[in-house]
C-alpha positions as CSV (number, residue, x, y, z in Angstrom):
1,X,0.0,0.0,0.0
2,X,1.1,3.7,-0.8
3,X,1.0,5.8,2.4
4,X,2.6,8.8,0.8
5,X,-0.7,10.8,-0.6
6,X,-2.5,9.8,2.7
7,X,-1.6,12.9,4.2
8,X,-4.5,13.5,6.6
9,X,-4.7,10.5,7.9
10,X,-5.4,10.6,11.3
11,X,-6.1,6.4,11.9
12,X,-4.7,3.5,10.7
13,X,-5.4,-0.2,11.6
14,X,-3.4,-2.4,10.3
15,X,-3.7,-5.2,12.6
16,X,-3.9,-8.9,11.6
17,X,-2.2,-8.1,8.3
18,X,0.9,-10.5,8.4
19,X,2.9,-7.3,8.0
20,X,6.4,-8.3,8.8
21,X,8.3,-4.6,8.2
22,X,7.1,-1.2,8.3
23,X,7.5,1.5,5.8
24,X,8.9,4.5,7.2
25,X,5.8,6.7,7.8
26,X,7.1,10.0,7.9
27,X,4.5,11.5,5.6
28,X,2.0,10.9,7.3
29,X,2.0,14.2,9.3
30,X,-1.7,13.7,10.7
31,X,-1.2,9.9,12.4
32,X,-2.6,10.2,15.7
33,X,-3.2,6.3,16.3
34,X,-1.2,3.2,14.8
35,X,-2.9,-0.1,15.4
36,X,-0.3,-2.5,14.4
37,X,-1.9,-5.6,16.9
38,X,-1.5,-9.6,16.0
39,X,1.0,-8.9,13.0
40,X,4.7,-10.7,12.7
41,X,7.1,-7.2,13.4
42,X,10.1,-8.5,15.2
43,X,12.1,-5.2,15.4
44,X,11.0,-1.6,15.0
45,X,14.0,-0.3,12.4
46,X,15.3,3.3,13.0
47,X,13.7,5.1,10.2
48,X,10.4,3.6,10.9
49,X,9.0,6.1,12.8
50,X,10.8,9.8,13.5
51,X,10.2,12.8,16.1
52,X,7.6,14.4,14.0
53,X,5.3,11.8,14.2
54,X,2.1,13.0,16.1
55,X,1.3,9.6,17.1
56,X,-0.3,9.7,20.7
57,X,-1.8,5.7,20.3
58,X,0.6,3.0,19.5
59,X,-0.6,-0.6,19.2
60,X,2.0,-3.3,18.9
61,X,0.2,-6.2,21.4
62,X,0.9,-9.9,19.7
63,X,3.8,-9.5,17.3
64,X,6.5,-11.0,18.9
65,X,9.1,-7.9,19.5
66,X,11.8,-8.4,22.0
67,X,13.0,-4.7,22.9
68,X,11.2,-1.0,22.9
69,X,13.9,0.3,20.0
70,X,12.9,3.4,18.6
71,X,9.3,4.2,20.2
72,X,11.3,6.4,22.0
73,X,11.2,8.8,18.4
74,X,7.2,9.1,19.3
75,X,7.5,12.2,21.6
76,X,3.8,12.7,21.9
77,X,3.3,9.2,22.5
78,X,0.6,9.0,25.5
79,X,-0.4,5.1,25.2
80,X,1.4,2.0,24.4
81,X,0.1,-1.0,24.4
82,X,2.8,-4.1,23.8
83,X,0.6,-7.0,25.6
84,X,1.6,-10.6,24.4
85,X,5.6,-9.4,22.4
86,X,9.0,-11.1,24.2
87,X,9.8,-8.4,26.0
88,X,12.1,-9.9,28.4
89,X,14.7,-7.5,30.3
90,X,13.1,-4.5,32.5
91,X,16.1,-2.0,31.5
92,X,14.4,-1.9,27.6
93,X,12.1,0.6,29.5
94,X,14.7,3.1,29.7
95,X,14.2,3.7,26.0
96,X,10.9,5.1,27.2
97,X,11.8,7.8,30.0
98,X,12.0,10.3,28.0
99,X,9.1,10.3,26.8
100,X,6.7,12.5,28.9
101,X,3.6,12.7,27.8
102,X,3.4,8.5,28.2
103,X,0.5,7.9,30.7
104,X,-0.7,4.2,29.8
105,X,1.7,1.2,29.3
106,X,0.6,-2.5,28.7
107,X,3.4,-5.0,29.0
108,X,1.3,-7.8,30.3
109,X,2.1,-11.2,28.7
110,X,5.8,-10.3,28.1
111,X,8.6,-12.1,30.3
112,X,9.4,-8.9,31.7
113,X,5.7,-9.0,33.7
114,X,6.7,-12.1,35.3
115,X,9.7,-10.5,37.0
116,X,10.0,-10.2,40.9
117,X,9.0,-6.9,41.8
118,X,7.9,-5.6,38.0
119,X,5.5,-3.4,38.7
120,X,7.3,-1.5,41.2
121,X,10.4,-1.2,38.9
122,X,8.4,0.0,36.1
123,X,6.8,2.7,38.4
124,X,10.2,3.7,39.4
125,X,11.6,3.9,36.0
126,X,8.7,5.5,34.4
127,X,7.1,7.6,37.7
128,X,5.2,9.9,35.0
129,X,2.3,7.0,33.9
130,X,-1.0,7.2,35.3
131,X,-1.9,3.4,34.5
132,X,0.1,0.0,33.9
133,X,-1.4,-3.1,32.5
134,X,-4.3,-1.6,32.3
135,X,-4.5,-1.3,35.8
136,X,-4.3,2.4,37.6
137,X,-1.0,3.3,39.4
138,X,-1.7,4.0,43.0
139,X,0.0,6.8,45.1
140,X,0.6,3.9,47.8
141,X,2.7,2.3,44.6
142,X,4.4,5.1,43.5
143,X,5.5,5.8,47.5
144,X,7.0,1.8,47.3
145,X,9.0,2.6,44.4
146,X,10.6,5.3,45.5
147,X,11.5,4.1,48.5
148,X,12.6,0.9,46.8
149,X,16.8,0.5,46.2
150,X,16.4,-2.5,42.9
151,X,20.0,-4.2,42.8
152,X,20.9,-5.9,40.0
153,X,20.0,-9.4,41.0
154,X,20.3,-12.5,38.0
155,X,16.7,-12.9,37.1
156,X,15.3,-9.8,38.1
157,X,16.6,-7.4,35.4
């Protein structure tokens, strides 16, 4: 499909497509949500997606990825939602703390959610979201992860 002339567009679901690789979708200057769900992306390339990307709504849940390379380009990125990828090691989120405007993260299903202590250590690295795993982040939670020293422990990170 040709995404150049679709300037304006504002939505586009794509989920359940097979789609492997993206095409770089810098021209699409109006892309508020990207539902990418149940497809077969393994890797999010560097020149998929850039800074001026509006994108506040990404969908990646069920596509097998392993790290969080280059979301960290989607600087008005509010949601992410990344349920059921292989997600494994709980430092990929650091790729993420820049990004301010993030308020809802879904990781469930990934390796990483099984982790000692993961909900804790995602609060702590990302202390600006308002909800994680579609569950809302508590002020009691948010106390527990500051307060929290993680060491570097095999299995934990």
């Amino acid at each position: 499909i040709q995404l150049a002339p679709l300037r304006e567009l504002k939505l586009l679901r794509a989920s359940h497509n097979e789609i492997t690789k993206l095409v770089p979708l810098d021209n699409l200057r109006q892309l508020r949500e990207l539902n990418l769900r149940g497809n077969k992306l393994r890797q999010i390339e560097a020149n998929h997606f850039s800074s001026s990307l509006p994108i506040k709504i990404l969908k990646l849940d069920d596509n097998g990825l392993r790290n969080l390379s280059n979301i960290n380009k989607l600087l008005r990125l509010r949601a992410l939602t990344m349920t059921g990828n292989r997600v494994a090691d709980i430092n990929e989120l650091d790729r993420l703390a820049d990004l301010q405007y993030l308020l809802d993260i879904s990781l469930a299903s990934n390796p990483v959610s099984r982790k000692n202590q993961y909900r804790l250590m995602v609060i702590k690295k990302l202390p600006f979201l308002r909800s994680l795993d579609s569950k809302e982040i508590l002020d009691e939670e948010r106390d527990r992860a500051e307060m929290n020293v993680f060491t570097e422990i095999k299995g934990i990170n």
